[in-house]
KEKE-3310 file (N, C-alpha, C; in steps of 0.2 Angstrom, whole numbers, plus 5000, padded with zeros to 4 digits):
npx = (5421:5418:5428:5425:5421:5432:5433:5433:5445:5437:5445:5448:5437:5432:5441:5442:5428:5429:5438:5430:5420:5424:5429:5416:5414:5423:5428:5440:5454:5469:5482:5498:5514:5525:5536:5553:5551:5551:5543:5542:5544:5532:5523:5525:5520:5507:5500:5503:5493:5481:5463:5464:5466:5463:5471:5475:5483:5485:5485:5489:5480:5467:5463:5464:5451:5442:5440:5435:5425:5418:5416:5406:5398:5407:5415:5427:5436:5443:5452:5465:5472:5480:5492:5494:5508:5520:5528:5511:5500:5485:5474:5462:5452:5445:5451:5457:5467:5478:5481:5482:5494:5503:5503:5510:5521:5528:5528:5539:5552:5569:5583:5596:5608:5609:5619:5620:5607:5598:5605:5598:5599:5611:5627:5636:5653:5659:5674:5687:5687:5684:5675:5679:5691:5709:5714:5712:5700:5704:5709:5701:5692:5698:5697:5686:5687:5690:5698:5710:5718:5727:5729:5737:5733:5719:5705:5705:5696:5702:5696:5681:5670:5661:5650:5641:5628:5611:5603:5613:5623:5625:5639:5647:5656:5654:5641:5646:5656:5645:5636:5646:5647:5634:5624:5610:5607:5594:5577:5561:5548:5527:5524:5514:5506:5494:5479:5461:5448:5432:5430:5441:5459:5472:5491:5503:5513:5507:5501:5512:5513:5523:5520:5527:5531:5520:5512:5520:5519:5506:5505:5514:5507:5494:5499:5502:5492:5484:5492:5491:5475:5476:5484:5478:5465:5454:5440:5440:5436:5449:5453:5447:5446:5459:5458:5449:5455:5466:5459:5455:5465:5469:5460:5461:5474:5472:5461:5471:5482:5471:5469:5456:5446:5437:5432:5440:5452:5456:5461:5475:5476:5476:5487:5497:5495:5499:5514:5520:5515:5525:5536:5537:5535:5547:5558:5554:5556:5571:5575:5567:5568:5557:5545:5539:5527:5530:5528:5525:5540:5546:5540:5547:5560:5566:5571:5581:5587:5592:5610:5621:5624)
npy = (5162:5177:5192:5203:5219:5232:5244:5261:5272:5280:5293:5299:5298:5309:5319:5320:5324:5337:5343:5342:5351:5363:5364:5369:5380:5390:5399:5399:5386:5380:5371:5367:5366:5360:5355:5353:5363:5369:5365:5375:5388:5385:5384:5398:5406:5402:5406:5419:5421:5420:5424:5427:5416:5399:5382:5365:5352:5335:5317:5315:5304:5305:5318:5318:5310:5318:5325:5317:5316:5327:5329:5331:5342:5351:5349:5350:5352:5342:5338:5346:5336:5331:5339:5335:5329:5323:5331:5340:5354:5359:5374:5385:5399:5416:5426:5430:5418:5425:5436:5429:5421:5431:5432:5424:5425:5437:5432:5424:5419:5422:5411:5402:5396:5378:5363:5356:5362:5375:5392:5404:5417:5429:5429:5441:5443:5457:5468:5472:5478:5464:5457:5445:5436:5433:5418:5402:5405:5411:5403:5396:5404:5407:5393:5394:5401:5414:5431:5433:5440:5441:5459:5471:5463:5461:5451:5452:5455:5454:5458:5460:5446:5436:5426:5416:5410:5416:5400:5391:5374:5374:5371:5361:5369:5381:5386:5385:5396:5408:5405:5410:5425:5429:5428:5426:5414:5408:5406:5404:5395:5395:5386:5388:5379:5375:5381:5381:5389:5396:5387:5386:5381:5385:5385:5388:5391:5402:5409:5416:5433:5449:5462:5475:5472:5472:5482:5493:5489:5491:5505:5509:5503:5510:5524:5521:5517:5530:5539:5536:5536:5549:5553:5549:5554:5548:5551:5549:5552:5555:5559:5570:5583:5587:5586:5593:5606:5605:5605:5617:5626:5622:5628:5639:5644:5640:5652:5662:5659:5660:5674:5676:5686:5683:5684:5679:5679:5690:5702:5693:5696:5708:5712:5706:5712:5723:5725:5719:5732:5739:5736:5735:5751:5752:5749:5759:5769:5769:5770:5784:5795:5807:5801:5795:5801:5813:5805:5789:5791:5790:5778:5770:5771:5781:5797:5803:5807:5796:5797:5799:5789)
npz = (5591:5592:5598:5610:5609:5610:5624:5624:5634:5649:5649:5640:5632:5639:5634:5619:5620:5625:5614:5603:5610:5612:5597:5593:5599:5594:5580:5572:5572:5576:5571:5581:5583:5597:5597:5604:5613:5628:5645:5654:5646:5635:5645:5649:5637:5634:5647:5642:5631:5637:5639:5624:5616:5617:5619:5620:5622:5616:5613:5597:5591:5596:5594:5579:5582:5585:5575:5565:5571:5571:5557:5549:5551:5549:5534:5529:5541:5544:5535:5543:5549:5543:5547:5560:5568:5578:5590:5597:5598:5600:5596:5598:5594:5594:5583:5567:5555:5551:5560:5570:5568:5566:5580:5588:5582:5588:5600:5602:5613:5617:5618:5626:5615:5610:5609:5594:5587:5579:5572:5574:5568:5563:5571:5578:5585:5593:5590:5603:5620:5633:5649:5653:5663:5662:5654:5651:5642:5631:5624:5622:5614:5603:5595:5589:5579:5582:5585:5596:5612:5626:5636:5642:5655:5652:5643:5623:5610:5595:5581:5572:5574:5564:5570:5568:5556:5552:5552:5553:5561:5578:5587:5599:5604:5600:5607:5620:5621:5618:5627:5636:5632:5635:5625:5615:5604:5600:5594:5605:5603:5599:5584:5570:5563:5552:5550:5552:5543:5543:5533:5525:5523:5530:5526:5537:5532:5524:5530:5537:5533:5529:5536:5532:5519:5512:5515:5508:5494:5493:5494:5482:5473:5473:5470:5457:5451:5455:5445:5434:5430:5431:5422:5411:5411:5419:5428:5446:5464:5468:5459:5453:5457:5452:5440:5435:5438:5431:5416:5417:5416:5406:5396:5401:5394:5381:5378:5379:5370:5357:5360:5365:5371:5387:5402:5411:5407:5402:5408:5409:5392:5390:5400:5391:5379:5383:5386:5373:5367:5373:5371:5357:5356:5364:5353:5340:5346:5348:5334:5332:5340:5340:5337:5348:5363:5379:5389:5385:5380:5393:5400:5394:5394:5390:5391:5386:5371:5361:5361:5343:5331)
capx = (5417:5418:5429:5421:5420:5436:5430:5437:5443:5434:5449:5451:5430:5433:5445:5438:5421:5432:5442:5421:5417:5431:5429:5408:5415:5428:5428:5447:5454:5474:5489:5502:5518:5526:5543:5559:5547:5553:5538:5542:5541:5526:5517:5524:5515:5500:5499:5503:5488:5475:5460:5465:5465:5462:5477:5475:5488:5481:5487:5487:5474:5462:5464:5459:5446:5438:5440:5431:5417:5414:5417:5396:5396:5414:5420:5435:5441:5446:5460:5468:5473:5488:5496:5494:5512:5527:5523:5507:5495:5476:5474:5456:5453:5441:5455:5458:5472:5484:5481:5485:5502:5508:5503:5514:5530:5528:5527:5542:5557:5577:5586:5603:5613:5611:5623:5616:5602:5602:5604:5587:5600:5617:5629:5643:5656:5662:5679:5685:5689:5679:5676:5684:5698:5713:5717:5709:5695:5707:5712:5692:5688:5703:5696:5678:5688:5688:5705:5709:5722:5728:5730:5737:5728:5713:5705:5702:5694:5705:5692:5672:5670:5655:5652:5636:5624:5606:5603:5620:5620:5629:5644:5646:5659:5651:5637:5649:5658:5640:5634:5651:5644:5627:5621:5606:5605:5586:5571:5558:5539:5522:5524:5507:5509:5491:5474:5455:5441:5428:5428:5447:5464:5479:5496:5508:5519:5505:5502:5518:5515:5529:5515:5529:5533:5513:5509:5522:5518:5498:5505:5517:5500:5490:5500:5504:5485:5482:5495:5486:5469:5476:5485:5472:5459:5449:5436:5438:5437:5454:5458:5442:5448:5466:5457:5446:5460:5469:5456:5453:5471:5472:5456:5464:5479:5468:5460:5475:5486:5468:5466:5450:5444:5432:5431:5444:5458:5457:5468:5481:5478:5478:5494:5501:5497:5504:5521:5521:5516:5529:5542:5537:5538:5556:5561:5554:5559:5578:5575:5564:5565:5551:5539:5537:5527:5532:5523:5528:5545:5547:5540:5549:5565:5571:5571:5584:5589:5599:5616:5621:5630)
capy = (5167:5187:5195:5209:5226:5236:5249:5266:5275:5288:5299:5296:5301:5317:5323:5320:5328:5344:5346:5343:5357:5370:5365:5371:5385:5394:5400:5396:5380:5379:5365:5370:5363:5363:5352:5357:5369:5365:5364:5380:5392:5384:5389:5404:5407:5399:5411:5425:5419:5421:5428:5426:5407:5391:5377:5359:5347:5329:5314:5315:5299:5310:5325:5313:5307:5322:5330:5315:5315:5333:5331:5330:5348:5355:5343:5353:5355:5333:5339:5349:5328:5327:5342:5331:5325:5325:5337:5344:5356:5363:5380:5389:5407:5420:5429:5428:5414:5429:5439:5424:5419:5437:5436:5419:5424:5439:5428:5420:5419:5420:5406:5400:5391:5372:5360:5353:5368:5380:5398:5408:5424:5429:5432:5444:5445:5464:5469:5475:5472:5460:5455:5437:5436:5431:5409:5396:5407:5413:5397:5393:5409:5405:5386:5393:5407:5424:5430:5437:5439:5445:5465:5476:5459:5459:5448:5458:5454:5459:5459:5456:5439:5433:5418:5412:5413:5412:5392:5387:5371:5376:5364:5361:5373:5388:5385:5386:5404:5412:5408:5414:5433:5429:5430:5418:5413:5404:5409:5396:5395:5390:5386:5388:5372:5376:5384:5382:5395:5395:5380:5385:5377:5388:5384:5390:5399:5408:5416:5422:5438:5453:5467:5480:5474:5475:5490:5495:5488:5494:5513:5509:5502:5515:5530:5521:5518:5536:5544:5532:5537:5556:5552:5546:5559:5544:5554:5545:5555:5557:5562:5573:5587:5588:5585:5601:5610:5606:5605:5625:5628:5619:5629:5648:5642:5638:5657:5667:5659:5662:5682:5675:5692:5681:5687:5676:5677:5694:5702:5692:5697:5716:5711:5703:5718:5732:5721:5718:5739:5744:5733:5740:5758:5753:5749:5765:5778:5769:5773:5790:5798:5810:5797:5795:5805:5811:5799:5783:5789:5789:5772:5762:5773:5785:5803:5810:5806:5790:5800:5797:5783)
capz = (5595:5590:5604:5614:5606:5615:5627:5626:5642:5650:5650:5634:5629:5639:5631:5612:5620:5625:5608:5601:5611:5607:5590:5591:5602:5590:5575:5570:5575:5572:5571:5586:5583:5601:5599:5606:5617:5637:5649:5655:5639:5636:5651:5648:5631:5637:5649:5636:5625:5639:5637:5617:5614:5621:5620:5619:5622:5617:5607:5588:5589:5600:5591:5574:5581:5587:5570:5561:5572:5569:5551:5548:5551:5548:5531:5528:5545:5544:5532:5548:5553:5541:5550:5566:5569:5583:5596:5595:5600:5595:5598:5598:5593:5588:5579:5560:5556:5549:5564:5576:5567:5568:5587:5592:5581:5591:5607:5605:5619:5617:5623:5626:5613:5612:5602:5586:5585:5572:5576:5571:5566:5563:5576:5576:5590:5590:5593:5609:5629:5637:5655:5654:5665:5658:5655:5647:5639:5626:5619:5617:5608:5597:5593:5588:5576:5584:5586:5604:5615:5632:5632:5647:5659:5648:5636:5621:5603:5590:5575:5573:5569:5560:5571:5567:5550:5552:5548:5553:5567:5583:5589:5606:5607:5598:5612:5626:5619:5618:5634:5641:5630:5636:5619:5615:5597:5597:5597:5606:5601:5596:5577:5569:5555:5549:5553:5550:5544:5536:5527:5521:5527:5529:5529:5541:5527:5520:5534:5536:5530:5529:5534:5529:5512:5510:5514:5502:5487:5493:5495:5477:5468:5474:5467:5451:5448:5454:5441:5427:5429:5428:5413:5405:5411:5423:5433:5451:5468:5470:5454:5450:5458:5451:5433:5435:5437:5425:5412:5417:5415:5399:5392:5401:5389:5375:5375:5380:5364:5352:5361:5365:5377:5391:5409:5414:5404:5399:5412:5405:5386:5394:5401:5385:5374:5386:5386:5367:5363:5375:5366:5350:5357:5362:5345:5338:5350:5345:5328:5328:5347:5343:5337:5356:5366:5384:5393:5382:5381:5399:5404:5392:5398:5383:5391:5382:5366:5360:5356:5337:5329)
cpx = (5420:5420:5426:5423:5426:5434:5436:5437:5440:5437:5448:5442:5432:5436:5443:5434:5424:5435:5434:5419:5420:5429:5423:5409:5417:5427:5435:5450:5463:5478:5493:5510:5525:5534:5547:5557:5549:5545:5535:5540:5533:5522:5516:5519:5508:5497:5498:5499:5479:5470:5458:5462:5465:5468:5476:5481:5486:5485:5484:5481:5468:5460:5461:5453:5439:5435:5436:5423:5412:5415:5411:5393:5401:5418:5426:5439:5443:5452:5466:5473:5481:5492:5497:5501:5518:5522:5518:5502:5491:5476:5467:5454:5448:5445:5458:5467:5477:5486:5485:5493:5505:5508:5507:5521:5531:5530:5533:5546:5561:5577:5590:5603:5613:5615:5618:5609:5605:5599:5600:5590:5608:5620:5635:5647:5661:5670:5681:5687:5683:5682:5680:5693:5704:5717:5714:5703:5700:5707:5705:5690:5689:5700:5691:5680:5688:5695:5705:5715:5724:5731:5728:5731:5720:5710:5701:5702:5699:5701:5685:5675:5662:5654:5648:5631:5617:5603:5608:5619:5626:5632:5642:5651:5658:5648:5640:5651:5649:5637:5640:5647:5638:5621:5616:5602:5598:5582:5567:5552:5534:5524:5517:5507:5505:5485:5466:5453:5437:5427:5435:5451:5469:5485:5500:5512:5514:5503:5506:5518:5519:5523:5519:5529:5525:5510:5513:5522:5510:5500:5507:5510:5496:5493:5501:5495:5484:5485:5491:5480:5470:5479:5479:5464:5453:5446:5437:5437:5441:5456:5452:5443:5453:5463:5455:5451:5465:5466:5455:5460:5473:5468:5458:5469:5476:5466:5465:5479:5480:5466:5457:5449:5435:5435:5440:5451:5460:5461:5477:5482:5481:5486:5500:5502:5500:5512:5524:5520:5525:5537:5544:5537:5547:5561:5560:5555:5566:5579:5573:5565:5559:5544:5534:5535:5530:5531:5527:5534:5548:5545:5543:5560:5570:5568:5574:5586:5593:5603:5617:5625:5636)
cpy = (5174:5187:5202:5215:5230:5241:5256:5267:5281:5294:5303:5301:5307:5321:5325:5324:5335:5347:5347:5349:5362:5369:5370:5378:5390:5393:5398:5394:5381:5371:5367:5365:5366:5360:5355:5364:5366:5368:5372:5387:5392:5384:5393:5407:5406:5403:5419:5425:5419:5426:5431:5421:5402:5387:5370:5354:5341:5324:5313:5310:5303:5313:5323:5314:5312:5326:5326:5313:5321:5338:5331:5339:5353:5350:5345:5352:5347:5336:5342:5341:5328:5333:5340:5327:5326:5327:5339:5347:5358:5369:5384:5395:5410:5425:5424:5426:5420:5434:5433:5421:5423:5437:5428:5420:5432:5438:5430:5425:5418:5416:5403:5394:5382:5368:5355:5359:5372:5387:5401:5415:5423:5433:5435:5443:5452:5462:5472:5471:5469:5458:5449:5442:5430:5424:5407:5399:5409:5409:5393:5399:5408:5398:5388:5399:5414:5424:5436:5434:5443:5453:5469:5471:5460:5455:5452:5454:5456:5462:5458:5449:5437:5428:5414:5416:5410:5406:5388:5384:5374:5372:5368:5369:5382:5391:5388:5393:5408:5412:5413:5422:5434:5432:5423:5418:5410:5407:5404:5400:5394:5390:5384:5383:5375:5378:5384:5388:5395:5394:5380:5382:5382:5385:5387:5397:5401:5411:5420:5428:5444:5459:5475:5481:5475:5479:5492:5496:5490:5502:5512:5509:5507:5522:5527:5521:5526:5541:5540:5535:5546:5559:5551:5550:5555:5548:5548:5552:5556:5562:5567:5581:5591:5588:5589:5607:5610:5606:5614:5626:5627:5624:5638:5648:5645:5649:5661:5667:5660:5670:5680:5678:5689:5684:5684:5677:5686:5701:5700:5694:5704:5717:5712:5710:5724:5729:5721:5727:5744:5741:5735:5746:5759:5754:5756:5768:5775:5771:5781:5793:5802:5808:5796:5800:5805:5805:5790:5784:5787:5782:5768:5765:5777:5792:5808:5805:5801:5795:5797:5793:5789)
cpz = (5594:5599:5606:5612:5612:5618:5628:5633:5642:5650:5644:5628:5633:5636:5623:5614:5621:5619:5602:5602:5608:5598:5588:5593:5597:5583:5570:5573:5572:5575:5576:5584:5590:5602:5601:5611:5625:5638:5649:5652:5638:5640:5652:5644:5632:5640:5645:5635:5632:5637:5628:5614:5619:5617:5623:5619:5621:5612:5602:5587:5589:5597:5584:5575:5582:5581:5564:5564:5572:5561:5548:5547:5548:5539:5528:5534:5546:5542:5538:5551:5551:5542:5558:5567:5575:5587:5593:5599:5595:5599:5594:5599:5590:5583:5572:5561:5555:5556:5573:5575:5569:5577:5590:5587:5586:5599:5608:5609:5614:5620:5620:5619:5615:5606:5598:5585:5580:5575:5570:5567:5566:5570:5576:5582:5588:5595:5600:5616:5629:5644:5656:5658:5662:5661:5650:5641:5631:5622:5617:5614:5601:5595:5588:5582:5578:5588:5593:5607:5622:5629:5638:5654:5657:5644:5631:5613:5598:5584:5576:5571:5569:5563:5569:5560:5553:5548:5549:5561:5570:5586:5597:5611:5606:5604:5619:5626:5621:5622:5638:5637:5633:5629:5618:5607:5593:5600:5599:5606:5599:5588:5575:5562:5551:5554:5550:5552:5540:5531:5525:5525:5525:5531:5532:5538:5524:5524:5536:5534:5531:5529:5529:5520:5508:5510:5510:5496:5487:5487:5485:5470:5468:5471:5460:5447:5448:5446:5433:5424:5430:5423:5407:5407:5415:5429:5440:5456:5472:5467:5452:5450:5453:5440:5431:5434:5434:5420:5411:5416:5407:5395:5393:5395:5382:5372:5374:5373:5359:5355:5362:5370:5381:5397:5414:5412:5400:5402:5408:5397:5384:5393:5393:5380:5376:5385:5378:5364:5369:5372:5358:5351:5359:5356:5339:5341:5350:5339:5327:5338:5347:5341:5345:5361:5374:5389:5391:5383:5389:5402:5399:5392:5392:5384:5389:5376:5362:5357:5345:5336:5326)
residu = (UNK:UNK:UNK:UNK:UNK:UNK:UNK:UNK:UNK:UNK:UNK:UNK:UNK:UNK:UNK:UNK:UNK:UNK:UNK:UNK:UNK:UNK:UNK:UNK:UNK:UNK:UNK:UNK:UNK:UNK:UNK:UNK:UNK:UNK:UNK:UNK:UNK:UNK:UNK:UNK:UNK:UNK:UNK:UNK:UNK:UNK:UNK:UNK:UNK:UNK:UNK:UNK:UNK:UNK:UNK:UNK:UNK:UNK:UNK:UNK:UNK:UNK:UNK:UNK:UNK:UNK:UNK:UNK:UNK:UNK:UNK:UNK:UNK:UNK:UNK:UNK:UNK:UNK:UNK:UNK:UNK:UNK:UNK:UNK:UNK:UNK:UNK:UNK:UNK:UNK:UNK:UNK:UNK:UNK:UNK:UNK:UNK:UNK:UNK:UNK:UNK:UNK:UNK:UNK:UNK:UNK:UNK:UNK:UNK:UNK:UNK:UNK:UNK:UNK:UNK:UNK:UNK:UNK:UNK:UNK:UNK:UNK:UNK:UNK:UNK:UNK:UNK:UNK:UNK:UNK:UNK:UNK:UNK:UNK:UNK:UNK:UNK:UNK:UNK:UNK:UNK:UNK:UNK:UNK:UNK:UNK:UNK:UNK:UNK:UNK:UNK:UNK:UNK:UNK:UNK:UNK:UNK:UNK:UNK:UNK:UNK:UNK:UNK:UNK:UNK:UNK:UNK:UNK:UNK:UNK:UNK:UNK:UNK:UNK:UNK:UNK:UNK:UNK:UNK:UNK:UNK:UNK:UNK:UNK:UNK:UNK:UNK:UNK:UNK:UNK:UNK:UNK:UNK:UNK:UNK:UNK:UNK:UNK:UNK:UNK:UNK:UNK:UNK:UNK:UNK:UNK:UNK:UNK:UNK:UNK:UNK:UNK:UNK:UNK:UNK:UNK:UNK:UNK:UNK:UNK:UNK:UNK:UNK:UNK:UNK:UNK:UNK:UNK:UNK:UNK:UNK:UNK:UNK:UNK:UNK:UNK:UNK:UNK:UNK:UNK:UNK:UNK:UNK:UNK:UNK:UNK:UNK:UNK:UNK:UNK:UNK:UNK:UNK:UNK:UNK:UNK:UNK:UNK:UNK:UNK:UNK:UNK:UNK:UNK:UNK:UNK:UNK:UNK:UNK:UNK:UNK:UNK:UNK:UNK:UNK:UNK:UNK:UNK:UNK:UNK:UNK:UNK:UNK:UNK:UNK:UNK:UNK:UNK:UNK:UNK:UNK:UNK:UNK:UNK:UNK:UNK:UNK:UNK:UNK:UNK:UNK:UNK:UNK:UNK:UNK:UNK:UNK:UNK:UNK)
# end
């Protein structure tokens, strides 16, 4: 005898029919990766993301099933399943997946130092007094490497110390020193694994993008094309301008080295030859003074007589 068909719960169809709907609603669907995230953070951000995105908490089966019974209409957004693992959330969005990554590492929160955690950045402790009153603290700074000692009833750093590198795990004693500074070496918050959109799938690390070092190589690409296409004489609407003008510059050249007397340039050949006959009258009014009449002698500055050798 065939046993009775399992009936799902009804809790269990609500929730499928909800992440069905969101799916029909939103246009970008992402992966949430919420582990090592407390309660409270989480609420926070959640809150943050109002009026932005919708947030889903449900189990990975759920989240499945929801994604293969609305695979009829969506057949790429299935593949989003095998970023379905550990903690998870679904997060629903009208904003494009790269804009939505940049807006949850934004999110995150600091928070305190826990042992076995990896610190998210390096931490110096600078030189110098500090508050601690003077006992037992001394002989935990000194454990965890940072050289300190009492000083006029102080305790006083003697040197920076380098204590933590971003990636480096934090002992228990690390952990203890940093809160006594109240420095908080992790950052906590949504990690976006992956993200649907039209039809595409995104990984996590390719939306990470660095907008600085991109608009730099934009700006850097953009002047090398420009200086290219005015090398090479390419009529665009940057360079069209700049091309006219040096095209007329190149052909004022052109006439003034062939004496070529056009409207434009003949000022300057004017110029040129009053310069060239007054150089040649200096040379002769050195040899002959009375070749020169008054006039000439006087503008090229020979009013009295070169004395004799």
């Amino acid at each position: 005898m065939k046993g009775r068909k399992r009936e799902i719960p009804a809790w269990k169809q609500e929730v499928v029919a909800e992440i069905k709907r969101l799916i029909e609603k939103y246009p970008v669907i992402g992966v949430l990766d919420i582990s090592d995230l407390p309660a409270s953070q989480f609420q926070q951000m959640r809150h943050k993301l109002l009026g932005q995105a919708e947030i889903v908490v449900a189990k990975n089966t759920l989240v499945c099933r929801a994604l293969e019974e609305t695979k009829a209409k969506n057949p790429k957004l299935v593949e989003l399943a095998s970023f379905l693992r550990g903690q998870t959330g679904v997060i629903f969005t009208q904003m494009n997946p790269f804009k939505l990554s940049k807006l949850l590492r934004e999110s995150k929160i600091s928070a305190p130092a826990k042992p076995g955690s990896k610190s998210m950045k390096d931490v110096v402790i600078p030189a110098g007094e500090t508050d601690f009153a003077p006992g037992p603290v001394v002989g935990e700074l000194q454990r965890v490497g940072i050289k300190a000692r009492i000083q006029a009833g102080k305790v006083v750093i003697l040197e920076d110390c380098h204590l933590l590198k971003a990636g480096d795990t934090i002992s228990k004693e690390i952990a203890d020193v940093l809160t006594k500074f109240g420095i908080m070496p992790l950052e906590l918050g949504l990690k976006l694994r992956a993200a649907y959109e039209g039809g595409m799938i995104f990984a996590g690390g390719v939306l990470e993008v660095d907008e600085k070092k991109i608009l730099d190589e934009l700006k850097l690409g953009s002047l090398n094309a420009f200086n290219l296409a005015l090398n090479i004489n390419y009529p665009t609407p940057l360079t069209i301008g700049l091309l006219i003008a040096k095209a007329r510059a190149s052909a004022q050249n052109l006439a003034v080295n062939a004496r070529l007397p056009v409207a434009e340039v003949l000022p300057l050949l004017l110029a040129r030859a009053n310069a060239e006959m007054l150089g040649l009258a200096t040379v002769i009014g050195g040899k002959n003074f009375q070749a020169l009449d008054e006039e000439l002698r006087n503008l090229v500055g020979l009013s009295t007589p070169p004395a004799a050798a």
